[in-house]
C-alpha positions in Angstrom: -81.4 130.1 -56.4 -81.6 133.7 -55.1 -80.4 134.7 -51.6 -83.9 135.7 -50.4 -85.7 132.2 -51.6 -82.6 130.6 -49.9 -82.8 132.2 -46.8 -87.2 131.7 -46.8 -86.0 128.6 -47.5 -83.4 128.0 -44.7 -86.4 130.1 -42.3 -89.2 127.7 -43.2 -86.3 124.5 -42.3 -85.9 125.6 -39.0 -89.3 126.7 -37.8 -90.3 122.8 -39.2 -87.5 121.3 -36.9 -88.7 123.4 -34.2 -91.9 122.5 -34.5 -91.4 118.5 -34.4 -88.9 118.7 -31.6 -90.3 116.8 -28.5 -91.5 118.7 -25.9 -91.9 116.0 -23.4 -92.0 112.4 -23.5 -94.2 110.4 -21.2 -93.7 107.0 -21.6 -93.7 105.8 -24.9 -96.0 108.9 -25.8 -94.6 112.2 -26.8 -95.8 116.1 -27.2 -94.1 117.7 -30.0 -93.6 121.7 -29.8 -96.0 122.0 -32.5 -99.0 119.7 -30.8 -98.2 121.7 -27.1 -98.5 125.1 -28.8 -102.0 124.1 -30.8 -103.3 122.9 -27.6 -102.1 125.8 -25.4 -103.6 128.6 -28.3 -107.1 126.6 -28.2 -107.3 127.4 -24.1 -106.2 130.8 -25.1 -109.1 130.6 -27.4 -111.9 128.9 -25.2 -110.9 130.7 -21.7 -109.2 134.0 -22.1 -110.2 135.6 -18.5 -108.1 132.5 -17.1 -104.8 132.1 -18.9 -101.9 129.5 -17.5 -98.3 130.1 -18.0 -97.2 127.6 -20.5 -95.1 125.8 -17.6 -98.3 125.3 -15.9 -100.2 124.2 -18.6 -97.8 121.7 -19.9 -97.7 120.5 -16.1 -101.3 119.8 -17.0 -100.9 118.2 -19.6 -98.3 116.2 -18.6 -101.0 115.0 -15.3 -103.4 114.2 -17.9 -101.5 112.0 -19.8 -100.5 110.3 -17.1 -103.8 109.6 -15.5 -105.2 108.4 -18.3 -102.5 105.8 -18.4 -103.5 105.2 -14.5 -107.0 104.7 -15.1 -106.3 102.4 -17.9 -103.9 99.9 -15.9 -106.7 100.2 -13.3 -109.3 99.6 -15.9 -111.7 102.3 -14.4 -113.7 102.0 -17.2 -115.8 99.5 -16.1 -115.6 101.2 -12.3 -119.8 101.7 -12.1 -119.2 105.5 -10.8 -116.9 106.1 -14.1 -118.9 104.4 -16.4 -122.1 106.4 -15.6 -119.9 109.8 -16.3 -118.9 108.2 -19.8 -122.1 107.4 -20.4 -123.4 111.1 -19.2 -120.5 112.3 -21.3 -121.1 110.3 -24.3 -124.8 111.4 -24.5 -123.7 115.3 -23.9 -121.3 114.5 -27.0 -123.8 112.7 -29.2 -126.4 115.8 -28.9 -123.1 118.8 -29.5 -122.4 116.6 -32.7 -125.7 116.2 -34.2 -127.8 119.2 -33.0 -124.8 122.0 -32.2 -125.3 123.9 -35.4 -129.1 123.7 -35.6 -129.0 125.1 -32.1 -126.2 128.0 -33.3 -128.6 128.6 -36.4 -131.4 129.5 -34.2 -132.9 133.1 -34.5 -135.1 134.9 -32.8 -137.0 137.5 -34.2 -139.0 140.5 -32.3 -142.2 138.5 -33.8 -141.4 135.3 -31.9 -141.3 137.4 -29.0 -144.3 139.0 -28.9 -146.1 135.7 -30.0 -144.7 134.4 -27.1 -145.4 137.0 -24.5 -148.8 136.9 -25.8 -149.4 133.6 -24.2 -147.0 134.1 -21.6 -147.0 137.3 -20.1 -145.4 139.1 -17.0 -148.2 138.6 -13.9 -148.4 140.4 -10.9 -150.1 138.8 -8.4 -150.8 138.0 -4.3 -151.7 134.9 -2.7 -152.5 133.5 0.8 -150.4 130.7 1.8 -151.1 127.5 3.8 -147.8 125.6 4.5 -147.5 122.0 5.1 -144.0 120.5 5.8 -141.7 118.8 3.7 -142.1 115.3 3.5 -145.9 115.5 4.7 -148.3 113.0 5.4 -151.4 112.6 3.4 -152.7 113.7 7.3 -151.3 116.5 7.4 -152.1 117.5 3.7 -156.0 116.7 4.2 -155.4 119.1 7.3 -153.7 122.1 5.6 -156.4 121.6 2.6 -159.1 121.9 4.8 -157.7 125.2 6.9 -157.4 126.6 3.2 -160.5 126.1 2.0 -162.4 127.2 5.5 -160.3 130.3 5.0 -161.1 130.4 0.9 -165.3 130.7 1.8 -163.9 133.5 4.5 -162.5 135.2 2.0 -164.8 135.3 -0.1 -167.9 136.6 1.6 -165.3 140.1 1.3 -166.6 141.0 5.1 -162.8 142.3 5.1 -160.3 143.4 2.6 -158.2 141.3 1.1 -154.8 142.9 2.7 -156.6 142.2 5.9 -156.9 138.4 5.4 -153.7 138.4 4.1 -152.3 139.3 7.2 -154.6 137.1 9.1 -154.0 133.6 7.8 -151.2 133.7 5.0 -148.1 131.7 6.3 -145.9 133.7 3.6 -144.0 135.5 6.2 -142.1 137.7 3.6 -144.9 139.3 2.1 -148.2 138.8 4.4 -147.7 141.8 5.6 -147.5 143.4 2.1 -151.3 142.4 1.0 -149.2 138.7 0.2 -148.0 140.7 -2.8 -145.3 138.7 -4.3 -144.5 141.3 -7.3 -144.1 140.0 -10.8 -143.3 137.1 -12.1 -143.5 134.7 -15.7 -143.8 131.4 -16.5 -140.1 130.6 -15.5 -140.0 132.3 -12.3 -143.4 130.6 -9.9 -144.7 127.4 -9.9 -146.1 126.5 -13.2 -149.5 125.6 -11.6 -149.9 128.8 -9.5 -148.5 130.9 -13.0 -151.3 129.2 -14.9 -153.9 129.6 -12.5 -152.8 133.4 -12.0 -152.9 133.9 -15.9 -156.4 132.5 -16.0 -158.1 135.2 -13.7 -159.2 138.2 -14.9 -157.8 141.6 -13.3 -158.9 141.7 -9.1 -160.3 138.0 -9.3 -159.4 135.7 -6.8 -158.6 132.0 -7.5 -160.3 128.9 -5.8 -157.2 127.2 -3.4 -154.5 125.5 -5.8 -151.6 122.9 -4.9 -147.9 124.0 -5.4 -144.7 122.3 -3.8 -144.9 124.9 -1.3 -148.1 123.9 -0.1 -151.7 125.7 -0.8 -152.7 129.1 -2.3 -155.4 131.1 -2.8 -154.0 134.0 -5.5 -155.5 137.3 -6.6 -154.3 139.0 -9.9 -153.4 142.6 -9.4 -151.3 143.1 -12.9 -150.5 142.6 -16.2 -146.9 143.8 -17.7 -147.5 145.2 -21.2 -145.1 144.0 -24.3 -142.9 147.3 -23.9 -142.4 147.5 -20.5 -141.3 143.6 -19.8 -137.9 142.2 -19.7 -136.7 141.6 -23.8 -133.8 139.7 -22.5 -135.5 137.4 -20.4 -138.3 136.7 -22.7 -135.4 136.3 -25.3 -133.6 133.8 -23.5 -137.3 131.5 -23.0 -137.8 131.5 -27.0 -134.6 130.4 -27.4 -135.0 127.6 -25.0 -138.2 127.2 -26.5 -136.8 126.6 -30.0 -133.9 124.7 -28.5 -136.2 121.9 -27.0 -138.1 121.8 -29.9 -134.3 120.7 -32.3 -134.2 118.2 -29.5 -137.9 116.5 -29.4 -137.7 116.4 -33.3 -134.5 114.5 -33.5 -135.6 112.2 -30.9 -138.8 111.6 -32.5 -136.4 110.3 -35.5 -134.1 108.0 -33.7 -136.4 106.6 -31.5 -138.0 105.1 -34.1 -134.3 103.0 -34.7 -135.2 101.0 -31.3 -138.3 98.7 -30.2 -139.5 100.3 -27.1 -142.2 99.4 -24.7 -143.3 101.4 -21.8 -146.1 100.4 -19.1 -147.8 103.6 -18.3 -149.8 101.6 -15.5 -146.7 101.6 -13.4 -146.1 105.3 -13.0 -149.1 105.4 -10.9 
């Protein structure tokens, strides 16, 4: 045997030894050298802005072991505040296993984009505002409905302009003063119902009073962002989510059909 095979050799010997030495022993459970540094170079790996001394992390690691043995004497699994978190925890694990590289193979190309800012575009608009307060009563719902809709037939005899009766009756204090201009906005970023009634007016038109959480509007469109000049990342970020939901309604359409389920609509009323 040469020297340098027998000194490889003698190397590889003692960087195996090293590596099964025991680190720690907790209980009848131990950490070898070789199963701490893994562990420690996957944090590295996952969380590089925050980076524990290995002290600190094997501290860690040493509290972990140890209150898993806790909760175990305790039997907290069966705790009903622990076992809703395994079961939230289990269903996050079940979708990262099945769906996680469907969802990493997603692309989005500059086509999807547009098609979906066609049907989706960046609205500017203003609104009036009637309020109600949180936690109405049908009262006082029936009350701010009919103060909107008195001021809705003002409005629109156009005796006045629109900035004017803006300032007048809109309970929006941070823009009534503006014409209720509220500035752009997408699907994502208003009320779903005041972004589809907006995107149904043509430019200038004003809208008939709709319902949001926030109470009642009446809404005027005053612009339409073009392709170029709206924000790529954003609309990005909304086709991704859009092709994201879509992996997950397909692979629940699939394993659904594994269990008998019955649902009676009548009681959602």
């Amino acid at each position: 045997m040469t020297n340098t095979l027998f000194l490889v050799l003698i190397s590889l010997f003692f960087i195996s030894s090293a590596n099964a030495q025991v680190l720690a022993k907790i209980g009848k459970e131990t950490i070898s050298v070789k199963e701490f540094n893994k562990m420690y170079d996957d944090i590295i790996k996952t969380n590089p802005a925050v980076i524990p001394t290995k002290k600190q992390y094997l501290e860690d690691l040493i509290r972990f072991k140890i209150g898993l043995k806790e909760a175990e004497k305790r039997k907290l699994k069966q705790h009903p505040m622990v076992k809703k978190a395994l079961e939230q925890e289990l269903y996050k694990g079940l979708l990262e296993v099945s769906l996680a590289k469907q969802v990493e193979g997603i692309k989005v190309t500059e086509g999807d984009m547009k098609k979906f800012y066609a049907q989706n575009p960046e609205l500017r608009t203003s609104h009036i505002l009637v309020r109600y307060p949180i936690g109405a009563s049908e009262k006082q719902i029936a009350e701010a409905q009919s103060r909107v809709n008195k001021i809705y037939k003002n409005v629109m005899t156009k005796k006045k302009k629109w900035e004017t009766y803006t300032r007048i009756y809109s309970e929006d204090e941070l823009n009534n003063k503006l014409g209720g201009d509220i500035g752009y906005h997408s699907i994502a970023t208003v009320h779903p119902r005041y972004y589809n009634t907006a995107k149904s007016l043509k430019m200038g038109q004003i809208s008939k009073p709709i319902r949001s959480v926030y109470g009642f509007h009446i809404i005027k469109l005053t612009g339409k962002r073009s392709y170029k000049s709206a924000d790529k990342a954003r609309i990005k970020i909304r086709v991704f989510n859009e092709k994201r939901i879509d992996i997950l309604n397909n692979y629940f359409a699939k394993v659904k059909k594994k269990y008998p389920i019955t649902v009676n609509s009548q009681l959602l009323k």
